[in-house]
N, C-alpha and C positions, 0 to 999 in steps of 0.2 A: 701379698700385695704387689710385688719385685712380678713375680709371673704373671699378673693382671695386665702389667702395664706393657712387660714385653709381649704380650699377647696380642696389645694391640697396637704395635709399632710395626712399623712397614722396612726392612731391611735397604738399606741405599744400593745405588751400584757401584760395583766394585770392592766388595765389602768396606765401605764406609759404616760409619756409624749409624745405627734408624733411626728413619725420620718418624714423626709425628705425626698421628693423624689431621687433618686440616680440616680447614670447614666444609670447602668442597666435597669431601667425601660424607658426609650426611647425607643419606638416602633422601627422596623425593618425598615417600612418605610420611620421613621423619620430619621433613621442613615443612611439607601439609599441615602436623598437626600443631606444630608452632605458631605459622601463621593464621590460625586458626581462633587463637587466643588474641590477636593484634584486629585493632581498629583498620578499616581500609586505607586511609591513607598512610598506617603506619605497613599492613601488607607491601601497596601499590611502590614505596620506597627500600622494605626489603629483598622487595625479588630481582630489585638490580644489583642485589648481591652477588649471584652466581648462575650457572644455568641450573642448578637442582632448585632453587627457591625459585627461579624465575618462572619453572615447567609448573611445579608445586601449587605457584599463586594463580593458577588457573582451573582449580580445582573445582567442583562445583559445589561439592559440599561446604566450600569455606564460603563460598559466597551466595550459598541459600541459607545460611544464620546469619548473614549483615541485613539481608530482606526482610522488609517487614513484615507479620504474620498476615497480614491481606495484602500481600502483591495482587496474588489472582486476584482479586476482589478490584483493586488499579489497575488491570489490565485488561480484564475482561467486560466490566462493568463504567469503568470510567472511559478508558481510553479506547474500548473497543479493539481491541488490539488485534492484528492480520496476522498472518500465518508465520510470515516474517518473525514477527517480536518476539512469537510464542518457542521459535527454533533456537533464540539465539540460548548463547553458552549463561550461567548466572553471573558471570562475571560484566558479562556484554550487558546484562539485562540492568541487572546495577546500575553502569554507568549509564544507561538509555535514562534509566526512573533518576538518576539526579540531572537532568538535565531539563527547564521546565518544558512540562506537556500541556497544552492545550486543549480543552475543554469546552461541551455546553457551547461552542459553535466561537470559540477564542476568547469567551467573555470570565473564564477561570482557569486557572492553571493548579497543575499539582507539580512537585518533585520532590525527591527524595534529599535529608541533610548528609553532606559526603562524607561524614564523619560517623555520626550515628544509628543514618539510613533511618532517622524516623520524618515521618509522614508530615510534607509543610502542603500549605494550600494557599492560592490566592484567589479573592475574589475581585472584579474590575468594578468601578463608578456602574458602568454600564449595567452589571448583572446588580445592582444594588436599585431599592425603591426609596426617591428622593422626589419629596411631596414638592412642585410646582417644574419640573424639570425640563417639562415642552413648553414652560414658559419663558422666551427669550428675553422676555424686560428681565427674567428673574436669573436663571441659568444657561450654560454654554458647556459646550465640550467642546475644549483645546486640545489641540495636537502639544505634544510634547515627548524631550527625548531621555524623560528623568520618571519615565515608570517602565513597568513590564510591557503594558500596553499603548497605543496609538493616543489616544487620547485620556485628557482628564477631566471631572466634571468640577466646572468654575459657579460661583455663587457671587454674584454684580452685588446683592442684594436683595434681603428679605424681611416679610417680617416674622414667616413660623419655619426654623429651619429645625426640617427633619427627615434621618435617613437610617433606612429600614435596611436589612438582610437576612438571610435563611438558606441555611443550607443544611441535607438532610447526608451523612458519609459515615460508612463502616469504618472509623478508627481502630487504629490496634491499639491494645489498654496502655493506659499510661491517663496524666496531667499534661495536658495544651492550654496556650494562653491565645485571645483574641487581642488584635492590636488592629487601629485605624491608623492611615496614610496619608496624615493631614498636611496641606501647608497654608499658611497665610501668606498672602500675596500671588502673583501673580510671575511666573519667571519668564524672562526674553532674553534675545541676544540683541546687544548693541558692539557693535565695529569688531565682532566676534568671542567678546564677552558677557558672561551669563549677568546678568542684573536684574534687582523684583521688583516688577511694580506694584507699588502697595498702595495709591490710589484710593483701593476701592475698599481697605483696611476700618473697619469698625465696628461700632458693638460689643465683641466680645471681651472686652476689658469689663464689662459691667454686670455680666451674669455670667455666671460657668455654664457650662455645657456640662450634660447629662449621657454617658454612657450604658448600658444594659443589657444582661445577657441573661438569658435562659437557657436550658435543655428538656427536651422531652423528657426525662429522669428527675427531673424538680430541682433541679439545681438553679439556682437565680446571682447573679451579680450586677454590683451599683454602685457606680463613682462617679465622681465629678470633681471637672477644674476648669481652672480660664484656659482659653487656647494662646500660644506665645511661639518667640522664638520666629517672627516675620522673614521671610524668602530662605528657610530651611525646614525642608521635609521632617516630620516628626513621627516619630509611632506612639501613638496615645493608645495605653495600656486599657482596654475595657472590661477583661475579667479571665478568670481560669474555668476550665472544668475537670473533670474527671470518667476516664473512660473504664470502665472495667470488664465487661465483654464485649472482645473484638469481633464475635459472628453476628454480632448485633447494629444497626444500624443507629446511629444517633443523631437527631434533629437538633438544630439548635438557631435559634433567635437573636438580634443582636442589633443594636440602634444606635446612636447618635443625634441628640434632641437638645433644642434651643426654642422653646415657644411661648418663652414671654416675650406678648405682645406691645410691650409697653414701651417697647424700640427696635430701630432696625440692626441689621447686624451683616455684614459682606465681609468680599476682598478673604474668598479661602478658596483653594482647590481642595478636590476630594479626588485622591488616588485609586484605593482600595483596602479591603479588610482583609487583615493575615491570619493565617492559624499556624504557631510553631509548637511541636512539644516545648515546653514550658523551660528544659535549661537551654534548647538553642533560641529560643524567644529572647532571654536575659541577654546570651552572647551578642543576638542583633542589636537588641534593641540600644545595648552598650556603645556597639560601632555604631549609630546611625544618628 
């Protein structure tokens, strides 16, 4: 064991005592295959270790297993991707796909979670079907600086509030949860402070509201709750699914329904509808 060790000691100058191997001297390789087993942002803070982890964490191989099994599938298909995206390193490509992409002419985005690299999706008010929505006595789209997008769609007041969406995406297998981007009331700036106007607030103290979700694979979900929590953004949880072939395309259905007619009901904004794999859904949904 005594011969193992001086074996691999390094003899000092001037016949001093030897030194120790260091970390430094672990081959590029070998820090390859280390960071290999680390999540990216536990990678992206190792390789400011040293320059062999630094060279290392540029590998391609460590960072086409952080990729989700349909990149191409997002790149070529969704994002349409140029010649550019297709050259870059996977590391580049990575940090490109977390970073949101633009879709469907800016009315959806995708990007990638920095942590897991699985596949989140948003859809806009705009790309969603909300029954009376060119009706100005009924709805509006406000500018605003608390979405992903430009504007959000406002409800004055109604009596059958309902709102439709569909989107048909190659997921890589896994559990994703859909969530809506609701808020009641109305947000402005007064003397540069954010304040809700809630005005226009009512009805839905007295019926809950109806969520639902399908997939092309028969899978169905249904809940319902009152809507709460006045001039703060909310993710109302609408259902999970379950994806188990990624080369397959999967359609899926999904609403928001209020149409008992037996009162009026306003004073909401409608943001957008989210798709997370299902434990970075929990993590948002925690901070939000």
């Amino acid at each position: 064991m005594g011969a193992n060790l001086s074996g691999a000691s390094v003899e000092g100058d001037g016949g001093g005592p030897p030194s120790r191997p260091r970390l430094g001297d672990i081959p590029e390789s070998c820090a390859a295959l280390i960071l290999a087993r680390l999540n990216p942002p536990e990678i992206c803070k190792l390789a400011r270790l040293n320059q062999s982890f630094y060279s290392a964490s540029s590998a391609d191989f460590i960072w086409e297993s952080k990729l989700p099994s349909g990149y191409k599938f997002i790149m070529e298909k969704v994002l349409q991707a140029d010649t550019g995206l297709k050259n870059l390193q996977k590391k580049q490509l990575y940090a490109r796909l977390c970073r949101p992409n633009p879709f469907d002419g800016g009315t959806k985005e995708i990007w990638l979670d920095k942590k897991t690299g699985g596949v989140c999706l948003s859809i806009s008010s705009k790309a969603l079907t909300i029954t009376g929505i060119d009706d100005r006595r009924y709805w509006s789209h406000i500018s605003t600086e608390e979405s992903r997008y430009p504007t959000v769609a406002y409800l004055q007041q109604t009596w059958w509030f309902e709102v439709d969406g569909e989107l048909e995406f190659q997921f890589p297998a896994g559990t994703y949860s859909l969530f809506f981007r609701l808020q009641m009331g109305k947000s402005v700036k007064r003397l540069g402070r954010r304040v809700c106007n809630s005005e226009h607030i009512h009805g839905w103290d007295i019926k809950p509201v109806q969520f639902c979700l399908t997939t092309s694979d028969g899978q169905h979900a249904v809940s319902r709750c009152h809507l709460d929590s006045p001039g703060n953004w909310v993710l109302y949880h609408v259902g999970d699914f379950v994806v188990e072939n990624s080369n397959a395309s999967t359609r899926i259905k999904f609403s928001l329904t209020q149409i008992d007619c037996t009162h009026t009901k306003g004073g909401l904004c409608v943001d957008a509808a989210l798709i997370y794999p299902s434990s970075v859904g929990k993590e948002v949904k925690a901070c939000s």
